[in-house]
C-alpha positions as CSV (number, residue, x, y, z in Angstrom):
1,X,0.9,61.9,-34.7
2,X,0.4,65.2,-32.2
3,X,-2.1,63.1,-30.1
4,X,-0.2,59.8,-29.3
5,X,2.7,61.8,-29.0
6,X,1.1,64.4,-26.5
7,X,-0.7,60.8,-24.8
8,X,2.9,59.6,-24.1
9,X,4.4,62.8,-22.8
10,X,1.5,62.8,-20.5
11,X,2.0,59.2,-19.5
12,X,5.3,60.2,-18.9
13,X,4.6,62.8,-16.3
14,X,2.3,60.9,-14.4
15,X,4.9,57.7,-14.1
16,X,7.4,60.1,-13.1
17,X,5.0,62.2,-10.5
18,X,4.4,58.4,-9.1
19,X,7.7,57.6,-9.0
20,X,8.7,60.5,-6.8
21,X,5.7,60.0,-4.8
22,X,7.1,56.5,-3.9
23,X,10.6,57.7,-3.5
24,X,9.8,59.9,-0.8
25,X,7.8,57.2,1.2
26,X,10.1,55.6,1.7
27,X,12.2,58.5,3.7
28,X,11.4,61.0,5.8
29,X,10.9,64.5,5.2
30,X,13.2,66.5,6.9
31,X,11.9,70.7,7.4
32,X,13.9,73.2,9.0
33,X,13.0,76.7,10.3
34,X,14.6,78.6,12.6
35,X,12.9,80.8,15.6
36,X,14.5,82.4,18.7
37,X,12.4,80.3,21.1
38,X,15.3,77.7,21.6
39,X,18.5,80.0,21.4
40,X,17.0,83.2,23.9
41,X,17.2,80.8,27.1
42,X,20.1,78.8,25.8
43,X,22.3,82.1,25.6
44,X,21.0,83.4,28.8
45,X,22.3,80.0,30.6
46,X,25.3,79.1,28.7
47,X,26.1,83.6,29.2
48,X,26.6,84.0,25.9
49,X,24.5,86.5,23.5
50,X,23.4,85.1,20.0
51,X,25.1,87.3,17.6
52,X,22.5,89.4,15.9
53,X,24.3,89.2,12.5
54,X,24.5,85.7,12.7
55,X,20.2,85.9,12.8
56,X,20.4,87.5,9.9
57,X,22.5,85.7,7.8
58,X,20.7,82.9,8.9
59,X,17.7,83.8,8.5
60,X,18.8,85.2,5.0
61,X,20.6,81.5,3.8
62,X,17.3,79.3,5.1
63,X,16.4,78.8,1.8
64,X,19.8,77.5,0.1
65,X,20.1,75.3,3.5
66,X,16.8,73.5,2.5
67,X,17.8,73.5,-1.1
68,X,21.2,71.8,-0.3
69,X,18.9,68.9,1.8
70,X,16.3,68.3,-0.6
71,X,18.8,67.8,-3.3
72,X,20.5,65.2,-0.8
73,X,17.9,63.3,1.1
74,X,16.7,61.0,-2.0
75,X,20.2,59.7,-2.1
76,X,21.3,59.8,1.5
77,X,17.9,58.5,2.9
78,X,17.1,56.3,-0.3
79,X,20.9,54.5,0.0
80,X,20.5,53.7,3.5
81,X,17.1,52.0,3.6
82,X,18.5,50.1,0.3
83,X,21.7,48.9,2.2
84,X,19.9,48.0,5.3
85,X,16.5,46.6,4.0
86,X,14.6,48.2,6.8
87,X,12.3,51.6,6.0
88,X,12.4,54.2,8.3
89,X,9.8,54.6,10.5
90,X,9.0,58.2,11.2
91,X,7.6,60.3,8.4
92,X,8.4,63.2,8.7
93,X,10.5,65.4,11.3
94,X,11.2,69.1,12.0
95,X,14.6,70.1,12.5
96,X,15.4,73.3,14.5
97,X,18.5,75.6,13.5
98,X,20.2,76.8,16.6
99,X,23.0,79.3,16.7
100,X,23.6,78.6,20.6
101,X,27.3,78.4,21.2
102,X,28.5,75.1,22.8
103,X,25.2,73.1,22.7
104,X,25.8,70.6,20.1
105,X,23.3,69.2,17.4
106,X,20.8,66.8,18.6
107,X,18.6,63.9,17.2
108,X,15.4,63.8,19.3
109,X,14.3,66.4,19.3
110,X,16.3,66.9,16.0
111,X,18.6,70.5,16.6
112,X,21.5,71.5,13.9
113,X,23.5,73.9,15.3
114,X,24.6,75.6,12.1
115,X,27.5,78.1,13.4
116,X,29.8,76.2,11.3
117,X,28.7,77.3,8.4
118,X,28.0,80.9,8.9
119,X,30.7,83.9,8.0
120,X,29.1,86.0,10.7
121,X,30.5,83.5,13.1
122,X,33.7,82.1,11.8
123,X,34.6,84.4,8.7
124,X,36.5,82.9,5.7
125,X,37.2,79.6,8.0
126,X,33.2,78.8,7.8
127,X,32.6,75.8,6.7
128,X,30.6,75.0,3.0
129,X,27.0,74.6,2.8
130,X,27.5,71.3,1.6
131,X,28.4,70.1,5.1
132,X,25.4,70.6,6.4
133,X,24.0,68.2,5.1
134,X,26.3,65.7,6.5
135,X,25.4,67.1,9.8
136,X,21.2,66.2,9.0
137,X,22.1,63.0,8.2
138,X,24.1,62.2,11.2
139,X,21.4,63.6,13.6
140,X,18.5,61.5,11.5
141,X,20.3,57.9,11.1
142,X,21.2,58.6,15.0
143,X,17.1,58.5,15.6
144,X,16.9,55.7,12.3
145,X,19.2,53.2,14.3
146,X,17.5,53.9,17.8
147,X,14.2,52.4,15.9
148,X,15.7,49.6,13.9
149,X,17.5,48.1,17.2
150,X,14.3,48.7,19.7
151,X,12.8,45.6,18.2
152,X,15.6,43.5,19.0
153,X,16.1,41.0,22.3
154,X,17.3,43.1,25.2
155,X,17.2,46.2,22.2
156,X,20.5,45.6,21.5
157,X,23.1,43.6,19.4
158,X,25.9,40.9,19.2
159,X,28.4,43.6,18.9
160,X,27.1,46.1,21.0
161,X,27.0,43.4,23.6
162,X,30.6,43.0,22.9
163,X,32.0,46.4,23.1
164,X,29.4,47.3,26.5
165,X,31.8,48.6,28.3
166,X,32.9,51.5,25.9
167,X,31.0,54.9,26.3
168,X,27.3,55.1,25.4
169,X,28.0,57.8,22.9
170,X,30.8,55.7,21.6
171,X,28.2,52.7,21.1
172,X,25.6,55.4,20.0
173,X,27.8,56.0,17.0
174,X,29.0,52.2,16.0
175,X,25.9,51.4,13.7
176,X,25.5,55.0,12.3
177,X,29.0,55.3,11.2
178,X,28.7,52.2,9.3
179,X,25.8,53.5,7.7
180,X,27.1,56.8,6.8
181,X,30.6,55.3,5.3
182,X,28.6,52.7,3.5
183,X,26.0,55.5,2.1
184,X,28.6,57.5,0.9
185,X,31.3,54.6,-0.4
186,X,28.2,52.6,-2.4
187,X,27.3,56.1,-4.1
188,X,30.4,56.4,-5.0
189,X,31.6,59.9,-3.2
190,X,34.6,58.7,-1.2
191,X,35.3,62.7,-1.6
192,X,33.0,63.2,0.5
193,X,33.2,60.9,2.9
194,X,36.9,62.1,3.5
195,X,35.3,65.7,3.8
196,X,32.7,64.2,6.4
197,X,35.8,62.7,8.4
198,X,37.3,66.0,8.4
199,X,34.2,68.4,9.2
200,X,34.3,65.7,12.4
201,X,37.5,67.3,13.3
202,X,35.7,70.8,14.4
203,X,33.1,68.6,16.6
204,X,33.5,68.8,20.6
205,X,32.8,65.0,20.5
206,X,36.0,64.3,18.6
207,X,37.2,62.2,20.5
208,X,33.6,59.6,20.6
209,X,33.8,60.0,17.2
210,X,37.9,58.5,16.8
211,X,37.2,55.8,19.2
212,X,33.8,54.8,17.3
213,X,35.4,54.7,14.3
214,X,38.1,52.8,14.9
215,X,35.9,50.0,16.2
216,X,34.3,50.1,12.7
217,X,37.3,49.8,10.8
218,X,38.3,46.7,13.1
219,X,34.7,44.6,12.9
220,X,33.7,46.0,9.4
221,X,31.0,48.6,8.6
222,X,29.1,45.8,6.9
223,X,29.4,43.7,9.8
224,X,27.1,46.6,11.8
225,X,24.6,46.3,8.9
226,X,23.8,43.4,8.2
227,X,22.9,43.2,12.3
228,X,20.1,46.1,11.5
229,X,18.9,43.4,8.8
230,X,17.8,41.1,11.5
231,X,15.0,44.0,13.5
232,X,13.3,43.6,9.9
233,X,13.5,39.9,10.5
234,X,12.2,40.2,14.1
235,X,9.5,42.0,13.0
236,X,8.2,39.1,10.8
237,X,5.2,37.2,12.0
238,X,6.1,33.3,13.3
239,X,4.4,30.8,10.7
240,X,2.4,28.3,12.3
């Protein structure tokens, strides 16, 4: 019986090797690293030094940062493309950790500013590693929706056409806050979600964040979805 059985262990290894092959095709991978080529002119024209304990207890956390992603992405990546039905189309993507004070986290090119979370900066009020991931997310789905609405007519949508005369950053939020409370409700971490809504509180963009959100609430988070559905649609071939 040691043979079949050591057959099937085998067997079992390889399916599940496949399966996280095909698991993370279907997302991107997300690296981080952090160099001094970004945050050196930053400081010098915002006049304010990076804080060299802040480097190092940075450069000393890089690991558990990437540790608290890759145990995320699967879900948070995986969730989304299941909700929405369309796959993401970049691969892969490097993210860039800044520590430049009052330059805010970008998605393309993809920069975290990770202050938040570091006690050099902010002491006992620093907030949990487990936020930062919210803040990767946010930054990726902002590039994720950008591609699923570029297909469309005119590269926009019925309700985007609707609410044109808020803010562009307010718009720039409506489909990725549906996406994000969707993501978190359908995994079932509503904890989370509320936790997400009140890192938001610390962000200079507040305010873009309220008004999106409210919007959401009124026309449905599902409502914003199921209009990233159609780009998969456009992108079907006519029949004949």
């Amino acid at each position: 019986m040691r043979f079949p059985l050591t057959l099937i262990i085998f067997a079992v290894l390889i399916f599940s090797a496949d399966s996280v092959v095909a698991q993370r095709a279907s997302f991107p991978e997300v690296t981080f690293d952090y160099k001094p080529v970004f945050d050196t002119p930053c400081a010098a024209l915002t006049k304010q030094p990076i804080e060299p304990e802040a480097v190092k207890e940075l450069e000393s956390r890089l690991d558990s940062l990437r540790g608290q992603w890759r145990r995320e992405a699967p879900q948070l990546f995986g969730r989304t493309v299941k909700l929405t039905g369309v796959k993401f189309q970049f691969k892969e993507t490097v993210a860039a950790l800044s520590l430049c004070p009052d330059f805010p986290s970008t998605s393309l090119p993809l920069i975290i500013n990770v202050r938040y979370f570091l006690t050099a900066i902010h002491g006992e009020r620093a907030d949990s590693i487990t936020r930062f991931s919210f803040l990767v997310f946010h930054e990726s789905i902002h590039r994720y929706v950008n591609d699923c609405i570029k297909p469309l007519p005119d590269k926009t949508t019925p309700l985007l056409t609707k609410y044109r005369d808020e803010p562009l950053p307010v718009r720039s939020h409506l489909h990725l806050i549906s996406i994000m409370n969707e993501v978190y409700r359908s995994l079932g971490r509503e904890k989370d979600l509320a936790d997400l809504i009140a890192f938001e509180q610390n962000m200079k963009y507040l305010t873009i964040l309220k008004r999106a959100r409210e919007i959401v609430d009124k026309e449905g988070a599902q409502t914003f979805i199921n209009e990233l559905r159609h780009s998969r649609q456009s992108k079907k071939p006519k029949s004949n």
